[in-house]
C-alpha positions in Angstrom: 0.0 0.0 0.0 1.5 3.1 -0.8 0.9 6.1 1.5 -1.3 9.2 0.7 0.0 13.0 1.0 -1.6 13.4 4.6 0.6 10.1 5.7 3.7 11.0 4.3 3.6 14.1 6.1 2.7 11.9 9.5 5.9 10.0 8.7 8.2 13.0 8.0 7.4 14.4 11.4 7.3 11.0 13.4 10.7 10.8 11.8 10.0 7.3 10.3 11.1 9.1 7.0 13.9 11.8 6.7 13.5 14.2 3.5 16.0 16.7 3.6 14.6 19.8 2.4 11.1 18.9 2.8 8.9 21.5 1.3 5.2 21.3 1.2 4.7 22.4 -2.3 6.7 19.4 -3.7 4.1 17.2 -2.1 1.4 14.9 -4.4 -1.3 13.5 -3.2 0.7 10.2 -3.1 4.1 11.1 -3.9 6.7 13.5 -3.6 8.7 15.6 -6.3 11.8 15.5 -5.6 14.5 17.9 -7.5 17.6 17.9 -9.7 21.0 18.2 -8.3 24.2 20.0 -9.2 26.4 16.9 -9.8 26.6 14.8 -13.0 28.8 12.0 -13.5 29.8 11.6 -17.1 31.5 8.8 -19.0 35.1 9.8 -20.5 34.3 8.6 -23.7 37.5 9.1 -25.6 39.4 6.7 -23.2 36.8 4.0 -23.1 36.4 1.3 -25.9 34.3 -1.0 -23.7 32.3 -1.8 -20.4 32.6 -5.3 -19.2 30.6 -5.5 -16.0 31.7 -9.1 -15.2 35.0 -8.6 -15.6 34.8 -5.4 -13.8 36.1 -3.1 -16.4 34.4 0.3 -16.4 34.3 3.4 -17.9 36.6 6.3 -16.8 34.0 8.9 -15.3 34.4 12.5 -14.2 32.3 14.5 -12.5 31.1 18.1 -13.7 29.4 20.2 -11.4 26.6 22.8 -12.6 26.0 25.8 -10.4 22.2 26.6 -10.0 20.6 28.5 -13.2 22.9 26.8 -15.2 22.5 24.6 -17.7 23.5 21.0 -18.3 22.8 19.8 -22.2 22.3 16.2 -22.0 22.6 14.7 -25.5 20.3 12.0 -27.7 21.4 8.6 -26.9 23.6 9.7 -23.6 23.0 7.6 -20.3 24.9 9.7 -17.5 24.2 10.2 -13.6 22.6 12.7 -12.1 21.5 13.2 -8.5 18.9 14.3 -6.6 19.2 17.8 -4.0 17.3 16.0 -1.5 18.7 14.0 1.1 16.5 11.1 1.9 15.6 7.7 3.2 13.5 5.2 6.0 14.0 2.6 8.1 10.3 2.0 7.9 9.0 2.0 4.2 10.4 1.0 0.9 11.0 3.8 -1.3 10.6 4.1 -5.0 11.4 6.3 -7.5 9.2 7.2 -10.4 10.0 9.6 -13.4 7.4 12.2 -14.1 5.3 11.8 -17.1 6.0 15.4 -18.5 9.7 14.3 -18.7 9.3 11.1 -19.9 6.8 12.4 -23.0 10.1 14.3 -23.8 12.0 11.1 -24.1 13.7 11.4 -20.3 14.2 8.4 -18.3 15.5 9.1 -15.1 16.3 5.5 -13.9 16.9 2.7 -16.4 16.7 -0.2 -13.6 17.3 0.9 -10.3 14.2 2.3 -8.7 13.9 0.9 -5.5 15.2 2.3 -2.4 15.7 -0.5 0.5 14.6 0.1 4.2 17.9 1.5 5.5 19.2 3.2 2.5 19.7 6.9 3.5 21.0 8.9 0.4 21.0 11.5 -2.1 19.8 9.5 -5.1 21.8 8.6 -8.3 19.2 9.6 -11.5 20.0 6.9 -14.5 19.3 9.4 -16.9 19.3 9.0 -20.2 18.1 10.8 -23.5 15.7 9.0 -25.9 15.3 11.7 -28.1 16.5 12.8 -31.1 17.0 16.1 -29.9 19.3 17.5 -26.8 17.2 18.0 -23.1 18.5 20.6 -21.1 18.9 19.9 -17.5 19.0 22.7 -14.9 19.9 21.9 -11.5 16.4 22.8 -9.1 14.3 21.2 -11.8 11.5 19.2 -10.2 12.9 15.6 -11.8 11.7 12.7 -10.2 8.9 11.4 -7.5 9.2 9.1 -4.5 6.3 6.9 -3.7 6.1 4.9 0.0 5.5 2.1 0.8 4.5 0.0 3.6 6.2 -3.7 4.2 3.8 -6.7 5.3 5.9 -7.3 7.6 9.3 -5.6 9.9 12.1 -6.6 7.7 14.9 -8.8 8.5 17.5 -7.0 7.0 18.7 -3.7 7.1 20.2 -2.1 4.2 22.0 -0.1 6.8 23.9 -3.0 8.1 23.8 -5.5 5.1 23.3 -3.3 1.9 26.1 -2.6 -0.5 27.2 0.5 1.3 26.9 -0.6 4.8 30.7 0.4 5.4 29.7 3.9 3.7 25.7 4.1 3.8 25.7 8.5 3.1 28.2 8.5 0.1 26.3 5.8 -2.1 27.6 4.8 -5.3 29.8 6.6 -7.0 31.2 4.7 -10.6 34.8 3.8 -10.7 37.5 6.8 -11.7 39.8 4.2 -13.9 39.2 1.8 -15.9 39.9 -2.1 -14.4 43.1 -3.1 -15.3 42.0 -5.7 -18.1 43.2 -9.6 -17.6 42.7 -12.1 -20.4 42.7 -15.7 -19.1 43.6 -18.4 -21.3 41.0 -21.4 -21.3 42.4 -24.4 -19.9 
């Protein structure tokens, strides 16, 4: 069940969900709009002639900061990272993030796979965006670009992400896509 606007306040104040800045006019009647940061991570193209997840050979990335009223033009066909001003996360509800429809009937995505946010998970939000267009899609930092939906669990989890989730060593940085490409090993069949 996913909780209404009056609930989601409840939970903000009861603390049983932080949303750092939470302002009022951001709220939905069941979500919340959450906005566009100032930090993209962009793939170094010119040094990178392939990804190889298994292998662990990634893309060289850098990270380009866009001050507020700027503009960042994000390209037809260009997946990059993005992430979100707001600060957020709960111990008590699962989390998820949804692209907004006016962005998406301009041929945004703003996450490719990764839309769920764990009990636990406390975090500025890395955006999967990516261009389908033919056409460029400016980006400006303050842009309402995503919504968060809550949702309650049948049951108290297990599990925290906190303690067992992929950042549990580092739970406020989240990811953050290698610097260097892998050193790349070939091993001979045997």
């Amino acid at each position: 069940m996913f909780l209404s606007d009056r609930d989601i306040k409840k939970a903000i104040k009861k603390g049983e969900i932080i949303l750092k800045p939470f302002l009022d006019n951001k709220l939905q009647p069941a979500s919340y709009d959450i906005l566009l940061g100032n930090k993209f991570i962009v793939n170094d193209v010119h040094t990178t002639s392939f990804i190889d997840p298994v292998n662990k050979i990634f893309p060289k990335t850098k990270e380009i900061k866009v001050k507020d009223g700027e503009a960042f033009v994000l390209h037809p066909g260009v997946s990059i990272l993005g992430y979100s001003k707001e600060y957020f996360g709960s111990d008590h509800y699962l989390i998820e993030v949804n692209g907004k429809s006016s962005l998406a009937r301009i041929g945004l995505l703003v996450h490719n796979s990764a839309a769920l946010i764990n009990p636990g998970h406390f975090l500025n939000v890395a955006l999967e965006l990516c261009n389908l267009n033919n056409v460029p899609i400016i980006l400006r930092p303050g842009m309402a670009i995503a919504q968060l939906t809550f949702s309650t669990l049948s049951s108290e989890t297990t599990q925290n992400y906190r303690e067992k989730g992929r950042y549990a060593k580092n739970n406020i940085a989240g990811y953050i896509p290698p610097k260097t490409i892998a050193k790349r090993t070939h091993k001979k069949k045997k």
